[in-house]
C-alpha positions as CSV (number, residue, x, y, z in Angstrom):
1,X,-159.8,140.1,136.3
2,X,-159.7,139.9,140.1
3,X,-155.7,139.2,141.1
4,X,-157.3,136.9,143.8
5,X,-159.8,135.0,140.8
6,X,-156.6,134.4,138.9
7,X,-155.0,132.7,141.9
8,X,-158.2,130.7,142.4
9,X,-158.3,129.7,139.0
10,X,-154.6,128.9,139.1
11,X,-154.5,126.6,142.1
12,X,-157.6,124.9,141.2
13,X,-155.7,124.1,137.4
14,X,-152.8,122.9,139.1
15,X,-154.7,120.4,141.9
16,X,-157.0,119.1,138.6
17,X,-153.7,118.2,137.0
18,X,-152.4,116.5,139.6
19,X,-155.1,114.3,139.8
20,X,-155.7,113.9,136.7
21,X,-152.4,112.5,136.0
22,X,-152.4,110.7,138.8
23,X,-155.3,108.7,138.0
24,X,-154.0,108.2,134.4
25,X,-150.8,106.7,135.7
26,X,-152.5,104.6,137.9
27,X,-154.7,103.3,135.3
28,X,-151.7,102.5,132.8
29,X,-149.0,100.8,135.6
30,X,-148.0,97.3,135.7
31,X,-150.3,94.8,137.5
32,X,-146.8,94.3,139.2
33,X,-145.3,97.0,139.7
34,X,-144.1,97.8,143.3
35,X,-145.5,100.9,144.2
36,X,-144.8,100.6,148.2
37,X,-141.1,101.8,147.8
38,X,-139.1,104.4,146.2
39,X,-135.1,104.1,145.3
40,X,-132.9,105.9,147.5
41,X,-131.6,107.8,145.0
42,X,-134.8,109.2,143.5
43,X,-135.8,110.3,147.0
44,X,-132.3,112.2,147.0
45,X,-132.6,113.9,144.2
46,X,-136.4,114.7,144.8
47,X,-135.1,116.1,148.4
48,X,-132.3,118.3,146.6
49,X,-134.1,119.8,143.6
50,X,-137.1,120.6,146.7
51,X,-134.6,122.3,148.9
52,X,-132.7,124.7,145.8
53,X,-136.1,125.7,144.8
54,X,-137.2,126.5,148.3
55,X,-133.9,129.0,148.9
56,X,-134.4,130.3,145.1
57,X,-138.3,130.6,145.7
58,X,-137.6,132.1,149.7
59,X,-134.7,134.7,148.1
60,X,-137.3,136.0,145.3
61,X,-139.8,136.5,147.7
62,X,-137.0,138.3,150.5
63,X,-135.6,141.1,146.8
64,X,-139.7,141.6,145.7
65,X,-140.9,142.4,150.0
66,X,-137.7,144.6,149.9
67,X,-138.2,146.6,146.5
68,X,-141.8,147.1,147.9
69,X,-140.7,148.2,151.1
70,X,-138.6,150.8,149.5
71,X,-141.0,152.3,147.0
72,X,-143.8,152.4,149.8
73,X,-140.8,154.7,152.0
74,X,-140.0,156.8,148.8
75,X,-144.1,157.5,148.6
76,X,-144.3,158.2,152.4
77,X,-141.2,160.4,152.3
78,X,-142.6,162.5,149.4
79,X,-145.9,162.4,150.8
80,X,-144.8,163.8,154.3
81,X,-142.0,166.6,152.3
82,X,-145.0,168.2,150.6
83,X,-147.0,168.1,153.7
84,X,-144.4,170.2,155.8
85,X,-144.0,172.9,152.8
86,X,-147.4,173.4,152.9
87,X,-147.8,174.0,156.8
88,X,-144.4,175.6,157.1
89,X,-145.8,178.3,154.3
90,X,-147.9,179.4,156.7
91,X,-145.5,182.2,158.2
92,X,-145.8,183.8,154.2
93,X,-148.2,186.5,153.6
94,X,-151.7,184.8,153.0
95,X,-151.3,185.3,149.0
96,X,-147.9,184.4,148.6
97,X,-148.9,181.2,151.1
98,X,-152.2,180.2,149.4
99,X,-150.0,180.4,145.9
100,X,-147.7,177.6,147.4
101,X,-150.6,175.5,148.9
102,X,-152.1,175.6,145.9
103,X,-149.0,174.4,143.5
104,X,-148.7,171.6,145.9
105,X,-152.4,170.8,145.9
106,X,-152.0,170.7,141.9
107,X,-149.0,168.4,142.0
108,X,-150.1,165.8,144.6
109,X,-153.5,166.0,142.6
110,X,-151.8,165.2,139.4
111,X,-149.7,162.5,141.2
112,X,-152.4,160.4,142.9
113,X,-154.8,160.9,139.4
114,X,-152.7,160.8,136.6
115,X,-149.1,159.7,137.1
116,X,-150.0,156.7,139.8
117,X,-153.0,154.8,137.0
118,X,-149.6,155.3,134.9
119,X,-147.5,153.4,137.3
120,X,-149.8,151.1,138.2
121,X,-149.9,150.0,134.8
122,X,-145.8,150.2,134.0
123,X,-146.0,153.3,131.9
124,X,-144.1,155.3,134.1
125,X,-144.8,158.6,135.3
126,X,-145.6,161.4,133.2
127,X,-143.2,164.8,132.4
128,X,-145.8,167.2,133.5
129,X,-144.9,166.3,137.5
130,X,-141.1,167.2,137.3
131,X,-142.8,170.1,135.8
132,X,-145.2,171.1,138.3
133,X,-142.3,170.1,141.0
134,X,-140.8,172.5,139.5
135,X,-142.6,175.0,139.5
136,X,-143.1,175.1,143.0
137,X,-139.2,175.0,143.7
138,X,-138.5,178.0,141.4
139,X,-141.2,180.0,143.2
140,X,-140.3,179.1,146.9
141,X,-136.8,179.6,145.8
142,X,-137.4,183.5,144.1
143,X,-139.6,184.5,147.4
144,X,-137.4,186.9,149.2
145,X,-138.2,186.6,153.1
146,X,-139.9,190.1,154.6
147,X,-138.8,189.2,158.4
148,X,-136.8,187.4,160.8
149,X,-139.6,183.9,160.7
150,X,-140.0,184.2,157.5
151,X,-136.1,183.8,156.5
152,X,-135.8,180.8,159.3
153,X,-138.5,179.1,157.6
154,X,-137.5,179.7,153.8
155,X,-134.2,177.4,153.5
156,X,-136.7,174.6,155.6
157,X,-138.9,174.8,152.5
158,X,-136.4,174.3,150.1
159,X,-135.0,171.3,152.2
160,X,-138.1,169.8,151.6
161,X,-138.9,170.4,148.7
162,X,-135.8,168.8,147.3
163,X,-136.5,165.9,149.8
164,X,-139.7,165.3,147.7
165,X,-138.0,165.5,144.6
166,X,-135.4,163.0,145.5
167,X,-138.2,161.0,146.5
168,X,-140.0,161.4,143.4
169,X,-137.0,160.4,141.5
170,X,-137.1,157.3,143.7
171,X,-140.6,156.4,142.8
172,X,-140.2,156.7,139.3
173,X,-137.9,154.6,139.1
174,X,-138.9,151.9,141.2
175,X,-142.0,151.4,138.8
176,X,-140.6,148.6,136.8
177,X,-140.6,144.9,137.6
178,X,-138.1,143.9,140.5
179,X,-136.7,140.5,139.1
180,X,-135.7,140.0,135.7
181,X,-137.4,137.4,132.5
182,X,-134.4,135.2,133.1
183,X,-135.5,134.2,137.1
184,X,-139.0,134.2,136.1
185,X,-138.0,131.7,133.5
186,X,-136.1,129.4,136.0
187,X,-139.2,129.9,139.1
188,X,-141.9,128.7,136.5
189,X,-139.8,125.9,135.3
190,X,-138.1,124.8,138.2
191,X,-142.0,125.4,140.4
192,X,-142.9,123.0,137.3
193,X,-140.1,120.3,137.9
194,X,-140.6,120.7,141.7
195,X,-144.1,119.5,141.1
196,X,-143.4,117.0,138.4
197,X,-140.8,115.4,140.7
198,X,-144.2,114.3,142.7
199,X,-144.9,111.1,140.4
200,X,-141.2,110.1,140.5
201,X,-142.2,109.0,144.9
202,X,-145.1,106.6,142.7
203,X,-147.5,108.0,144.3
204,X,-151.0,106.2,144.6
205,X,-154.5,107.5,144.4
206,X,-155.2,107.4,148.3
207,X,-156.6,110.1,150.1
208,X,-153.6,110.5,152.1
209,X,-151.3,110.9,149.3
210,X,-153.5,112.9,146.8
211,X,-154.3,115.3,149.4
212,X,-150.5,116.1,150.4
213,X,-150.0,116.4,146.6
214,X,-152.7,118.8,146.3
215,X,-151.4,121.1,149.0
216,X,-148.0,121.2,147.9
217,X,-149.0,122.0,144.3
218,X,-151.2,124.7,145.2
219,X,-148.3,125.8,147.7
220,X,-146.1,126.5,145.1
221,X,-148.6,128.2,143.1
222,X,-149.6,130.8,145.8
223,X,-145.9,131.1,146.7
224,X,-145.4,132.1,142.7
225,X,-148.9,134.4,143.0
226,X,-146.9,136.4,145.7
227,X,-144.0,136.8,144.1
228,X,-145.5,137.7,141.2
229,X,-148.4,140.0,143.0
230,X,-145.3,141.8,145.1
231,X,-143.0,142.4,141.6
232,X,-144.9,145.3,141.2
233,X,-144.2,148.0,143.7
234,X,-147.3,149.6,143.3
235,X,-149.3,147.3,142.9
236,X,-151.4,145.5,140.3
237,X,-154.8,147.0,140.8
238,X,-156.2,150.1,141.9
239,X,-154.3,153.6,143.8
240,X,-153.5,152.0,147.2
241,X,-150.1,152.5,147.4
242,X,-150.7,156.2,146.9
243,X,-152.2,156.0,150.5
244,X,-149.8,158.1,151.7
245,X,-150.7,161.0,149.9
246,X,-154.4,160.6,150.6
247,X,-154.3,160.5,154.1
248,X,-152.2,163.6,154.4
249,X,-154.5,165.4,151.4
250,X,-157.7,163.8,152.6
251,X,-159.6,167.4,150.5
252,X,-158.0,166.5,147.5
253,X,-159.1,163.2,147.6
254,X,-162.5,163.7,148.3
255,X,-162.7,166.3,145.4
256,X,-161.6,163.7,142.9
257,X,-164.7,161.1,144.8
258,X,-162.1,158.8,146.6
């Protein structure tokens, strides 16, 4: 299901319930009940609950932009490491270069097919990438230079290549979930309290006031949708956080039909 049909769904939920119980208050309150005035007090406390949840709601949203911020500049930096080993190889002998091309072809292949579906889906990336990681590093690293270019370029490559897997490390560890159960716990119920805290104002079945109801509810639900949409660092659906890799490997992703 569509991450944009369950946000749909859950706004349109949320708005039903709030005028559903709405209209079911309405229909049970006293013939004289005064409706046109609130207590101070409740208005306080409905001010001061709105206000926590808006800094505890605004600092979940700042820690889940920031994890994803970072694990986009981990793929970017291993993205553009791999790229400069293989155009730097290009002072090696044309076997020895296509040798290197090619075990970086294989690992950025394996990445953006097998080990991002993986993340995507909080399984975390598989063994055989350190492997084929390192791979490459063992055979730049035993590749004696045969001139003068060749020797500038060969510690380059291995700065590189350790960039990437510092990087890598990076991304497979940013995989998981940014905030933990116990403020997802305390978002759901306190977005459920902020909203509750609606019927204490006695709010009536006007246009006015049902329709400023509605858009606060669904407010908080779309706030919670991108918290919860941005808790994954790569994303929910789909490969498009491995962008980085695909633009700078465009053959390799046209072979695999991307």
């Amino acid at each position: 299901m569509s991450e944009w049909l369950v946000l749909a769904i859950a706004m349109a939920l949320v708005c039903a319930l709030v005028f559903a119980f709405t209209a079911l208050r309405h229909r049970r309150v006293a013939v004289d009940e005064d409706t046109s005035e609130t207590p101070d007090v409740i208005e306080y406390m409905v001010m001061m609950v709105g206000v926590v949840y808006a800094i505890v709601l605004g600092l979940a949203i700042a820690g889940v932009w920031e994890a994803r911020g970072a694990a986009e500049d981990s793929v970017r930096r291993e993205a553009q490491s791999l790229y400069e080993v293989t155009q730097r190889a290009d002072v090696y002998p044309a076997p020895v270069r296509d040798r290197i091309r090619g075990e970086v072809n294989a690992y950025v292949s394996h990445t953006v097919s097998v080990d991002w579906p993986r993340l995507v889906s909080g399984e975390g990336a598989s063994a055989e990438g350190g492997e084929l990681l390192g791979k490459l590093r063992g055979d730049v690293t035993h590749q004696s230079p045969g001139n003068e270019l060749q020797a500038q370029a060969y510690q380059p490559l291995l700065d590189h290549i350790a960039a990437a897997d510092d990087a890598r490390h990076e991304r497979t560890q940013s995989d998981a979930s940014t905030l933990p159960g116990v403020v997802w716990l305390g978002l759901v119920v306190g977005g459920l309290v902020t909203v509750g805290l609606i019927f204490a104002l006695q709010i009536r079945r006007s246009s006015r006031e049902l329709l400023l109801a509605g858009l606060f509810s669904t407010l908080i639900v779309f706030l919670l949708f991108m918290v919860w949409s941005f808790d994954a660092p790569f994303g929910r659906e789909g490969i498009d956080s491995a962008a980085p890799f695909e633009d700078l490997f465009p053959a390799l992703s046209l072979a695999a039909g991307r």
